[in-house]
C-alpha positions in Angstrom: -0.1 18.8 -14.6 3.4 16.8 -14.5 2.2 13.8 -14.2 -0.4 14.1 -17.3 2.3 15.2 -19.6 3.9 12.4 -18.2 1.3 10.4 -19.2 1.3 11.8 -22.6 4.8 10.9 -23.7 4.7 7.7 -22.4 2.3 6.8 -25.1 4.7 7.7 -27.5 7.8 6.0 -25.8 5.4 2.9 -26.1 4.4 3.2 -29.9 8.2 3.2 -30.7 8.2 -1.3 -30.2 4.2 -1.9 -31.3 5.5 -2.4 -34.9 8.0 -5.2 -33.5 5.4 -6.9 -31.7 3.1 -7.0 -34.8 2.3 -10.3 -33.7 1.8 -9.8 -30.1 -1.6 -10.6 -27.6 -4.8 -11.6 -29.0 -6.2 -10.1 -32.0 -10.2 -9.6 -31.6 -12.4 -10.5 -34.3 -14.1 -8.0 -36.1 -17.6 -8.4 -35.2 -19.1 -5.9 -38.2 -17.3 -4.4 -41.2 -15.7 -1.6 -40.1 -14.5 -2.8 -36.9 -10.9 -2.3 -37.9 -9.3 0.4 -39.6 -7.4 3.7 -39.2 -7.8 5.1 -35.6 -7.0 8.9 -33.7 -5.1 8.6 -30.1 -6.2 11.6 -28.5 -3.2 12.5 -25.5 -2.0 15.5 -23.8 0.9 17.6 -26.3 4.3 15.7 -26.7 7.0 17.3 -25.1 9.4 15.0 -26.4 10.6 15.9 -29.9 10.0 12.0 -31.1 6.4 11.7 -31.9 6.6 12.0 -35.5 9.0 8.3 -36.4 7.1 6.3 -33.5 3.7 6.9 -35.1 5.7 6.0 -38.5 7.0 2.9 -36.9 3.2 1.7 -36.5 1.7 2.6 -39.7 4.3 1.4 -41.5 3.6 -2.3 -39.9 -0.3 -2.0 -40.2 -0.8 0.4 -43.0 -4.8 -0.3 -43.1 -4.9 0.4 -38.9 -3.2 3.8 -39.3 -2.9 5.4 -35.8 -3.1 9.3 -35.5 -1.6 11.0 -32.6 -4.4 14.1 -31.8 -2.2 16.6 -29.4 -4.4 18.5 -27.1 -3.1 21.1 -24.9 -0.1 20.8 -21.8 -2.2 21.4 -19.5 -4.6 18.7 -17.7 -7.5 20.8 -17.6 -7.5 21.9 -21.0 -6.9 18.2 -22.5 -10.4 17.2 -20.1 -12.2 20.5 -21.3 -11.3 19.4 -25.0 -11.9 15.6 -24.3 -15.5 16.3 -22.6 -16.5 19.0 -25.9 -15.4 16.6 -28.4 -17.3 13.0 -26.7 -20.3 15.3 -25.5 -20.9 16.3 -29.3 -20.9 12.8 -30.5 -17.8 13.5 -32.7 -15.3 10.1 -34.4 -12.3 12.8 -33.8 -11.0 10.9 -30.9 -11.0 6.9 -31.1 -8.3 5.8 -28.2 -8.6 8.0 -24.8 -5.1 8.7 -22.9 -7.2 9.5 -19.6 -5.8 10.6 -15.9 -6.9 7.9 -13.8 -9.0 10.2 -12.2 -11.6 10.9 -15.3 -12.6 7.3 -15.8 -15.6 7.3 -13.1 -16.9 10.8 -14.9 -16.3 9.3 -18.4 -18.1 5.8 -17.8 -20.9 7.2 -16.2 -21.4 10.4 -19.1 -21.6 7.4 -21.3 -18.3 8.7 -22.9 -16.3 5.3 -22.8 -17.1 2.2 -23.9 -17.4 -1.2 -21.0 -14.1 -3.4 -22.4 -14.2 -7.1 -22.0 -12.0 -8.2 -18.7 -10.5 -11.5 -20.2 -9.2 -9.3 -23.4 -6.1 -7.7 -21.5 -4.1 -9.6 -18.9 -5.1 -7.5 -15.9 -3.4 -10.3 -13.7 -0.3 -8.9 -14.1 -1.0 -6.1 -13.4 0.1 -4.2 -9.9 -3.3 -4.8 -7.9 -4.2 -1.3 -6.9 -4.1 0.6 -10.6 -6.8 -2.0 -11.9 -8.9 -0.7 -9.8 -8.4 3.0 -11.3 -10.4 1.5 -14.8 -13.8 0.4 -13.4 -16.5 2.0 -12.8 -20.0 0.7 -10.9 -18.0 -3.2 -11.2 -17.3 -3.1 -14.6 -13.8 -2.5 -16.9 -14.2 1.0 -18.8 -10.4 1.3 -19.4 -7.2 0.1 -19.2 -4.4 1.1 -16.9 -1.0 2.0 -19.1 1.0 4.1 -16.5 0.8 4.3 -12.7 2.4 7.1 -10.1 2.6 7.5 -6.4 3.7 9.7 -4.4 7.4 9.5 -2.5 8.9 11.1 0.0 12.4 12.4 -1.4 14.5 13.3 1.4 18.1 14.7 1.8 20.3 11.5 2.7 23.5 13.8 3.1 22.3 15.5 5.6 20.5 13.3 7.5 23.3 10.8 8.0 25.3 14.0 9.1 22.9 13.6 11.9 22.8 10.5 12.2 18.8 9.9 11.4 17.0 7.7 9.5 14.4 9.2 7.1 11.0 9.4 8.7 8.7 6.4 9.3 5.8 8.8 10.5 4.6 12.1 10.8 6.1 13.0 14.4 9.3 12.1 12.5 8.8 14.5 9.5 7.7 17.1 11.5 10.8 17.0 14.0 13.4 16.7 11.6 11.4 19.4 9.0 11.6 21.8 12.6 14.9 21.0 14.0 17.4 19.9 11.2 16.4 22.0 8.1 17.4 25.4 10.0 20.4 23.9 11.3 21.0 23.6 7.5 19.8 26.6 6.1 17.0 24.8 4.3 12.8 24.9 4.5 11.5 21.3 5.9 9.1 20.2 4.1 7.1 20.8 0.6 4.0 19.0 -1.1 1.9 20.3 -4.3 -0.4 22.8 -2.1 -1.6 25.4 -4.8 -5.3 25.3 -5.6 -5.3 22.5 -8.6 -5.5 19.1 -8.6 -2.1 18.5 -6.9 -3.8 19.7 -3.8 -6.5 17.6 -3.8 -4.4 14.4 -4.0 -2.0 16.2 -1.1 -5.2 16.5 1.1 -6.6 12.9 0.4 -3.2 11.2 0.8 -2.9 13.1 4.1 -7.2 11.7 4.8 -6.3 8.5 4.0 -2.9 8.3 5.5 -5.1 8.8 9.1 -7.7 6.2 8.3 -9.6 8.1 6.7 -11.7 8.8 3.5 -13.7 11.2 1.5 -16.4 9.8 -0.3 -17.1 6.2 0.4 -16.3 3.2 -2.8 -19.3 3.9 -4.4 -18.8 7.5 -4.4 -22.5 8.2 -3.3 -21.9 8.7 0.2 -20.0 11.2 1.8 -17.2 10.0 4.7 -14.7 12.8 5.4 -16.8 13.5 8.5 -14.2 11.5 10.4 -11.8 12.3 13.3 -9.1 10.9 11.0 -10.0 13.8 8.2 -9.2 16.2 11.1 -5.8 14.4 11.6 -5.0 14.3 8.2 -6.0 18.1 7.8 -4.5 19.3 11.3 -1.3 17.3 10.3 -1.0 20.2 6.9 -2.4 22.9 8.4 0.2 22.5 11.9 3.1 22.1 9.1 2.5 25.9 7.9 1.2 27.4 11.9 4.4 25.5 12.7 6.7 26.6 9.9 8.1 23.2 8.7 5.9 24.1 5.7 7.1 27.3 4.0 4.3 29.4 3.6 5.7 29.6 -0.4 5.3 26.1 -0.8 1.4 27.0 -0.7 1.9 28.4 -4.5 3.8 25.3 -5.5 3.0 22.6 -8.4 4.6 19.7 -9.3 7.3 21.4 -11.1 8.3 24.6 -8.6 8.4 21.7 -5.7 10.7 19.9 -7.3 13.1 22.7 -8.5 13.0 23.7 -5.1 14.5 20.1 -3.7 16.5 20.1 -6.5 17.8 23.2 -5.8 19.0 22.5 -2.4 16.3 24.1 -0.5 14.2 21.5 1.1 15.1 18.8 3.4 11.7 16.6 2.6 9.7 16.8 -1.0 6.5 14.6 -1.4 6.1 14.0 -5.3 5.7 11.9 -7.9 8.6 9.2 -9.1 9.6 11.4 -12.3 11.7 14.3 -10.0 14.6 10.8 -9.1 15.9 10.8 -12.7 15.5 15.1 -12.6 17.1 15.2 -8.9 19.8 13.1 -10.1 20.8 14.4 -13.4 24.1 16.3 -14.1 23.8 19.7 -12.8 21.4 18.8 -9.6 22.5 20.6 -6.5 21.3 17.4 -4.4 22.7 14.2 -7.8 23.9 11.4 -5.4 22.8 13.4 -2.0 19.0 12.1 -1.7 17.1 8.8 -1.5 13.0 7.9 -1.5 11.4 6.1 1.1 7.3 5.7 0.9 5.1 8.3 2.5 4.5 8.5 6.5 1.7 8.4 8.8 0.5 8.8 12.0 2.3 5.7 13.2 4.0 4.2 10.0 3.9 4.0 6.2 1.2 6.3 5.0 -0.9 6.0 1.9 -0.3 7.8 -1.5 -2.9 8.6 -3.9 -2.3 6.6 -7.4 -1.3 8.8 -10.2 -1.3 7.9 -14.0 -3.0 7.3 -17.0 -5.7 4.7 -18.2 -6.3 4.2 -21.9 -9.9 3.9 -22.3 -12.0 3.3 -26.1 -14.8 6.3 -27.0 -18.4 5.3 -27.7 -18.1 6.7 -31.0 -14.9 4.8 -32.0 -15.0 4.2 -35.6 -12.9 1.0 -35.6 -13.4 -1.0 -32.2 -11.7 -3.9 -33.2 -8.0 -2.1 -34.1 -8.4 0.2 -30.4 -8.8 -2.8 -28.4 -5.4 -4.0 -30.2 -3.7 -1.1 -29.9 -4.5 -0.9 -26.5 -3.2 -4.0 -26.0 0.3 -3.5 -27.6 1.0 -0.7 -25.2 0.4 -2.5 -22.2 2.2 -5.7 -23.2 5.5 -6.4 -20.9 7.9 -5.6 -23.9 6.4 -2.1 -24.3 5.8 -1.4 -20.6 9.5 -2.2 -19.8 10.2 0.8 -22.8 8.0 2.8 -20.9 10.3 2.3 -17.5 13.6 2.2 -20.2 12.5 5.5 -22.0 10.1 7.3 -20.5 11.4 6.9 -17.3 7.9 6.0 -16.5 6.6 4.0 -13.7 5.3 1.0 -15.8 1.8 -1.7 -14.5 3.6 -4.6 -15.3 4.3 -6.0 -11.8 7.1 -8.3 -13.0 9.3 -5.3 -14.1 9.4 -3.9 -10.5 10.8 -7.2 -9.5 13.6 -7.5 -12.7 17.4 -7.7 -11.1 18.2 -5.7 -14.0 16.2 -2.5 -13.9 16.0 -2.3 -10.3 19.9 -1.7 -10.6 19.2 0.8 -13.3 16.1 2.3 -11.2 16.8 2.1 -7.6 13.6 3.2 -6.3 11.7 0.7 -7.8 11.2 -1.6 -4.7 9.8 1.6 -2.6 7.9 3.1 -5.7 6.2 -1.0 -5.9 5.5 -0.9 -2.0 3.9 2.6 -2.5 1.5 1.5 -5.3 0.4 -1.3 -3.4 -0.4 0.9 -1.0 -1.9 3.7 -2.4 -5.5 4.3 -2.9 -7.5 6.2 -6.2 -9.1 9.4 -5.8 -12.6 9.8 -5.3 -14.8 7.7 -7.2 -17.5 10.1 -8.5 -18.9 10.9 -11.9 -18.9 14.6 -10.6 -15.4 14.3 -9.9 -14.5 17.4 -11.2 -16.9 19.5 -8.8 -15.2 16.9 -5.9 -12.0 18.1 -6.5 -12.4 21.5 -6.6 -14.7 21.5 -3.5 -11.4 19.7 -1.5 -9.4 22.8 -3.3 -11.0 25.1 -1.7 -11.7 23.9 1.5 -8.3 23.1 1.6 -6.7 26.7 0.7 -8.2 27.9 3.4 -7.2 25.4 5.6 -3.3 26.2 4.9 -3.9 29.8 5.0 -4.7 29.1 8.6 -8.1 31.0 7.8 -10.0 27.9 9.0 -9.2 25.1 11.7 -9.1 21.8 10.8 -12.7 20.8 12.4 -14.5 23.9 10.5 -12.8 22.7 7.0 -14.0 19.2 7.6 -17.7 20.3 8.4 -17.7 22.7 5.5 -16.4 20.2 2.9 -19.3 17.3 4.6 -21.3 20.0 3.4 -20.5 20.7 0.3 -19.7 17.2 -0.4 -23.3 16.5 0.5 -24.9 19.1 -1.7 -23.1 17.6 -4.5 -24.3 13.9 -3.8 -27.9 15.4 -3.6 -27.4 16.9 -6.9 -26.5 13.7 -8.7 
């Protein structure tokens, strides 16, 4: 998924400064020999072409701490599936985890990830919501290094052509997607609503965004038998019946979404912060024609699931000591604000989403900030996977109008229950 290879480079925009803060944070003392030493990060593959003289950088500051990169595949599914094999077998080929934020509750309770000591990261200064992404049953199993939440990206052009605001709730979207798009020769409105994990976050913004939930905190107890699922569900499944949701948008990723606003073809695109520095690159059909504004509701600001990635330390780690440093370098401020700077990377340092000088640089920073404080993690559940693809597929069928909203929420209680039974 995008926002995984997002993930993934950003570990390697924030390498490129660790060897200038050689002296940064609090080193921990090795409580055994062989606490510190040479250590594998284990990400999804660099896309960036850089890898090679960031990691260089590093090991040519701490020369007895070498740190090598392990590339797993593009693909989110197939980094897990490789994470999982590896940790499951016991293996020292991974020390340092680049994990979705999603994976943390199914790592920790597997036993895959190691409990971290709160007071050794400053977790204070940290935006409130993505702390919450690392813990598992109350305790600190990783630490957050890059957050996400979803925006609504919107055609500004053509919306002060007629004279509207961009929408504050649902009604809104929905009129606008139905009246002003075809006046335009444009679809209305597009999420990520293939079958993957894009779709699950799509449905529980949507659940949450009502009032709703699907699994309670402790992700033991199943909630999405709720009249504000049904909202949530009926306001997706109206979108297609309707037509303000192309019936193609139902075979769209991150990526084909956001070609398509970028194209000129959509007047409203929920997706992650990454497609404003695409949208507005040279050669964009829509560069200096679109703005962001935070998700709606039913009657106002709606609630976006938190994206990202969490760096968490394996059981098996052979140098404890050296992760919990290295950790620490790439969520200090200096490297978080190269994250922003470089990766063009929504960073967890609060503070930067409050600097005069980036926000001029990143204009959506103040709606991206007021999105993450609002936005709420997936389900909690150390069968998170099985979660996931149970919401999938409740939900395809939901958009292919083969199921109302009321039978999809009953079947997925169902389901959802046999799968708390089973743990």
């Amino acid at each position: 998924m995008r926002w995984m290879r997002a993930a993934g480079r950003a570990l390697l925009v924030a390498a490129v400064v660790a060897a200038g803060y050689a002296g940064f944070g609090v080193r921990s003392d090795a409580g055994a020999d062989g606490a510190r030493g040479p250590l594998t990060l284990a990400t999804a593959g660099d896309l960036t072409g850089y890898l090679s003289p960031l990691l260089a950088d590093w090991n040519e500051s701490r020369p007895g701490e070498r740190v090598t990169l392990v590339e797993l595949p593009d693909s989110a599914d197939e980094t897990r599936a490789q994470m999982i094999s590896e940790l499951r077998s016991g293996g020292h080929r991974f020390d340092v985890l680049n994990i979705d934020v999603a994976w943390t509750s199914e790592f920790a309770a597997a036993g895959w990830i190691s409990p971290l000591e709160r007071g050794r990261f400053p977790l204070d200064a940290f935006l409130r919501p993505v702390v919450d992404t690392a813990t598992f049953d109350g305790r600190l199993y990783a630490v957050p290094y890059v957050t996400n939440a979803g925006l609504l990206y919107y055609r500004k052009d053509i919306l002060d052509q007629e004279g509207e605001r961009p929408p504050r709730t649902w009604a809104d979207l929905a009129r606008q997607a139905r009246t002003i798009a075809p006046k335009h020769g444009l679809d209305g409105y597009a999420g990520q609503f293939l079958p993957y994990e894009g779709l699950t976050v799509n449905v529980t913004e949507a659940v949450h965004s009502a009032g709703g939930s699907i699994l309670r905190d402790d992700g033991a107890r199943v909630a999405v038998d709720s009249d504000a699922a049904r909202a949530g569900l009926r306001f997706l499944a109206d979108g297609v019946r309707d037509g303000w949701i192309p019936r193609e948008a139902l075979g769209w990723k991150e990526e084909e979404s956001r070609q398509a606003f970028q194209d000129g073809r959509l007047l409203f695109l929920r997706n992650w912060p990454y497609v404003y520095a695409n949208a507005g690159a040279e050669g964009s059909k829509v560069a200096g024609r679109f703005g962001a504004v935070p998700l709606p509701g039913p009657d106002g600001p709606g609630t976006s699931v938190l994206g990202g990635s969490n760096l968490a330390v394996s059981s098996h780690a052979r140098h404890p000591a050296t992760a919990a440093d290295l950790i620490s370098y790439l969520t200090s401020e200096p490297v978080q604000r190269k994250v922003l700077t470089k990766g063009s990377l929504p960073p967890v340092r609060a503070a930067l989403y409050e600097d005069p000088e980036l926000i001029r640089a990143y204009p959506y920073l103040p709606t991206l900030r007021q999105s993450v404080l609002a936005a709420v993690p997936r389900p909690k559940s150390p069968r998170y996977d099985q979660v996931s693809i149970a919401v999938q597929a409740v939900a395809q069928d939901l958009m292919a109008l083969r199921q109302t909203p009321e039978q999809s929420v009953a079947r997925l209680a169902r389901e959802l229950g046999a799968l708390s039974r089973k743990g």
